[in-house]
C-alpha positions in Angstrom: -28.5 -33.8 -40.1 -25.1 -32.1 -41.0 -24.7 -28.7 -39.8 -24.0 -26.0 -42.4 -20.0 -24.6 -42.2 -20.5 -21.1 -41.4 -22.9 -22.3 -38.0 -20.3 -25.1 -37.4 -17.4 -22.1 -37.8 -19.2 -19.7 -35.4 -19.8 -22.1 -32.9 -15.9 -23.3 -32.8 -14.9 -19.9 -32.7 -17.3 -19.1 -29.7 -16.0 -22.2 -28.0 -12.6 -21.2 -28.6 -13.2 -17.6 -27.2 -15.2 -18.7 -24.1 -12.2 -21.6 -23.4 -9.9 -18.6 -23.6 -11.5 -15.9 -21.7 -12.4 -18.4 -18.8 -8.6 -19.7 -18.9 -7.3 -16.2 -19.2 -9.7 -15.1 -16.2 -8.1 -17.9 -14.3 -4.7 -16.7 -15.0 -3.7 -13.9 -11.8 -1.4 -12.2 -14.1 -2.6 -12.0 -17.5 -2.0 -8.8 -18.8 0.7 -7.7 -16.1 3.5 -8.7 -18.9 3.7 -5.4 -20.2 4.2 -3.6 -16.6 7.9 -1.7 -16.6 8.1 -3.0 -13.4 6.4 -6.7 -12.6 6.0 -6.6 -9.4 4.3 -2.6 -9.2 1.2 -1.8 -11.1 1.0 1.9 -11.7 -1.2 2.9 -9.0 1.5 0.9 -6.6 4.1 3.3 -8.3 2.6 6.6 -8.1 1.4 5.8 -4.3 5.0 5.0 -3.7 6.2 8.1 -5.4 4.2 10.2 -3.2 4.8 8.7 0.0 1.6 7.7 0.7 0.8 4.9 2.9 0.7 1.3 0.5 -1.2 -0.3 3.3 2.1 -0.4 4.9 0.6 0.8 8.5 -2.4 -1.7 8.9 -0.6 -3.1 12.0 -0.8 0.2 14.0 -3.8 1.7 11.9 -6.3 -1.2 12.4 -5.0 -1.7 16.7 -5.7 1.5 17.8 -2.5 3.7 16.7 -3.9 6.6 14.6 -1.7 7.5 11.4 -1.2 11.4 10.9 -2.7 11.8 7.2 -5.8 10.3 8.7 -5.7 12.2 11.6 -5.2 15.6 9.3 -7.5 14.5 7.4 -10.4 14.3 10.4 -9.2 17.2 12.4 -12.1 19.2 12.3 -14.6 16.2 13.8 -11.6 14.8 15.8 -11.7 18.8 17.6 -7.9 19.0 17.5 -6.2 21.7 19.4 -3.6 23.9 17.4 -1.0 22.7 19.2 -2.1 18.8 18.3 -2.8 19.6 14.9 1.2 21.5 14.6 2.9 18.1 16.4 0.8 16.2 14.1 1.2 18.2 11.0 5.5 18.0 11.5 5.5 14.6 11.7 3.1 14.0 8.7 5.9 16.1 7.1 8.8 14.5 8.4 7.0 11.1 7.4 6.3 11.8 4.0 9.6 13.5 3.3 11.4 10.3 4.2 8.7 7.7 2.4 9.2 9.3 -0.5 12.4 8.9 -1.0 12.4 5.4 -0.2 9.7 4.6 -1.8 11.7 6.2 -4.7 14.3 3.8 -3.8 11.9 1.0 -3.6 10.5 1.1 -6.9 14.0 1.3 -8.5 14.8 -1.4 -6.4 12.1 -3.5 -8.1 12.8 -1.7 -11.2 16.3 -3.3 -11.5 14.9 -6.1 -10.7 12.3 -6.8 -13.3 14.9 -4.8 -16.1 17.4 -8.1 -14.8 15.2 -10.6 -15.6 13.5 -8.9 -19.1 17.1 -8.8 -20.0 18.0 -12.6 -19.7 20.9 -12.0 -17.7 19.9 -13.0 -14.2 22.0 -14.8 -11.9 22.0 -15.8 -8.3 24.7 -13.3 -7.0 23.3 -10.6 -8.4 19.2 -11.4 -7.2 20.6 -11.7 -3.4 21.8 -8.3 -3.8 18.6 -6.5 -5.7 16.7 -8.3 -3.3 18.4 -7.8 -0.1 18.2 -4.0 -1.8 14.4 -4.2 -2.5 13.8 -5.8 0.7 15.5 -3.4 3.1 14.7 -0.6 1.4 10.9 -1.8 2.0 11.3 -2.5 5.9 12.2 1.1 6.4 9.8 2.7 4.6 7.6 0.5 6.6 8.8 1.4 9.9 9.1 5.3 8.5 4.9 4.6 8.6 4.6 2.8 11.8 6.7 5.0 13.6 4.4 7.8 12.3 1.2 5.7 13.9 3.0 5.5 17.2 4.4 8.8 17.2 1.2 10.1 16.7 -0.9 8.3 19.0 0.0 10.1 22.2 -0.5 13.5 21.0 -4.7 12.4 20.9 -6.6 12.1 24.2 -8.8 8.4 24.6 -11.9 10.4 23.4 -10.5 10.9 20.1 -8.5 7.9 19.2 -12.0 6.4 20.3 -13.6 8.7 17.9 -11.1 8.2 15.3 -11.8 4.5 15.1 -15.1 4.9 14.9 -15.0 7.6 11.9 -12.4 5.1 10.4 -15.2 2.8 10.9 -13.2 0.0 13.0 -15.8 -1.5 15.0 -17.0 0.4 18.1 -14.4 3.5 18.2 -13.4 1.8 21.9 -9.6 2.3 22.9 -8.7 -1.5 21.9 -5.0 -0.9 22.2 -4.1 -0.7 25.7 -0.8 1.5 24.4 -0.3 5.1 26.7 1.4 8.1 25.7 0.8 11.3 27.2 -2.6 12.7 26.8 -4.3 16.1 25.8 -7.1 15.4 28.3 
């Protein structure tokens, strides 16, 4: 039995779309070609941009050093004091101020980077020094957000860093660090 052309037709080209979707889905960057910057997907950007975190605090966050947005952000269940919630609030400033401007810097960094090789003229001299750019430029915008956690943590009494893990939802909300500072208590 000989199968008519147009069922032989639509079968090959549902074979041919399935092979393509499930190689494509296999593929981690299919569809990032088109990014202006490779390595930065637009939400990476914008996060950048405004100085927000980028996940570059986990250290400190998730081991019992309290970030200041977080802490703003809880202040009312976390019962800070005005005074805690003015040290707190000037170094939220002082840290965003400075991360966005290098995170600014960053994404150009990565910008120049991705504008060398879309242009076909990369070479080794000139990737050491857009990385060695890029990459210093990230380590202080990540210790600009660490030293915001540990700035931050001794401004809270034990009660509420316990409290603030807990509303952060990191296991038990007990004082897992072991780090000191001066307390509020």
């Amino acid at each position: 039995m000989i199968m008519p052309i147009k069922t032989l037709t639509a079968s090959a080209a549902t074979f041919v779309m399935l092979t393509v979707a499930t190689w494509a889905g296999t593929q981690p960057y299919a569809g990032q070609e088109g990014r202006e910057i490779a390595s930065l997907s637009g939400a990476d950007v914008t996060a950048l941009l405004a100085g927000e975190g980028w996940g570059l605090a986990k250290p400190a966050e998730l081991n019992g050093y309290p970030g200041p947005a977080h802490v703003l952000e809880l202040a009312d269940k976390l019962h800070l004091t005005d005074a805690q919630r003015g040290e707190i609030t000037a170094i939220f400033d002082g840290m965003k101020a400075e991360a966005q401007s290098l995170g600014a810097a960053y994404v150009e960094a990565e910008e120049h980077l991705s504008r060398m090789f879309r242009a076909g003229h990369a070479d080794p001299d000139m990737l050491s020094r857009i990385l060695a750019d890029s990459s210093d430029t990230l380590a202080k915008l990540r210790a600009v957000h660490l030293s915001a956690h540990l700035e931050t943590t001794p401004i809270l009494t034990a009660h509420q860093k316990a409290m603030y893990q807990t509303l952060r939802g990191y296991g038990t909300g007990s004082d897992r660090s072991g780090h000191g500072g001066h307390s509020h208590d």
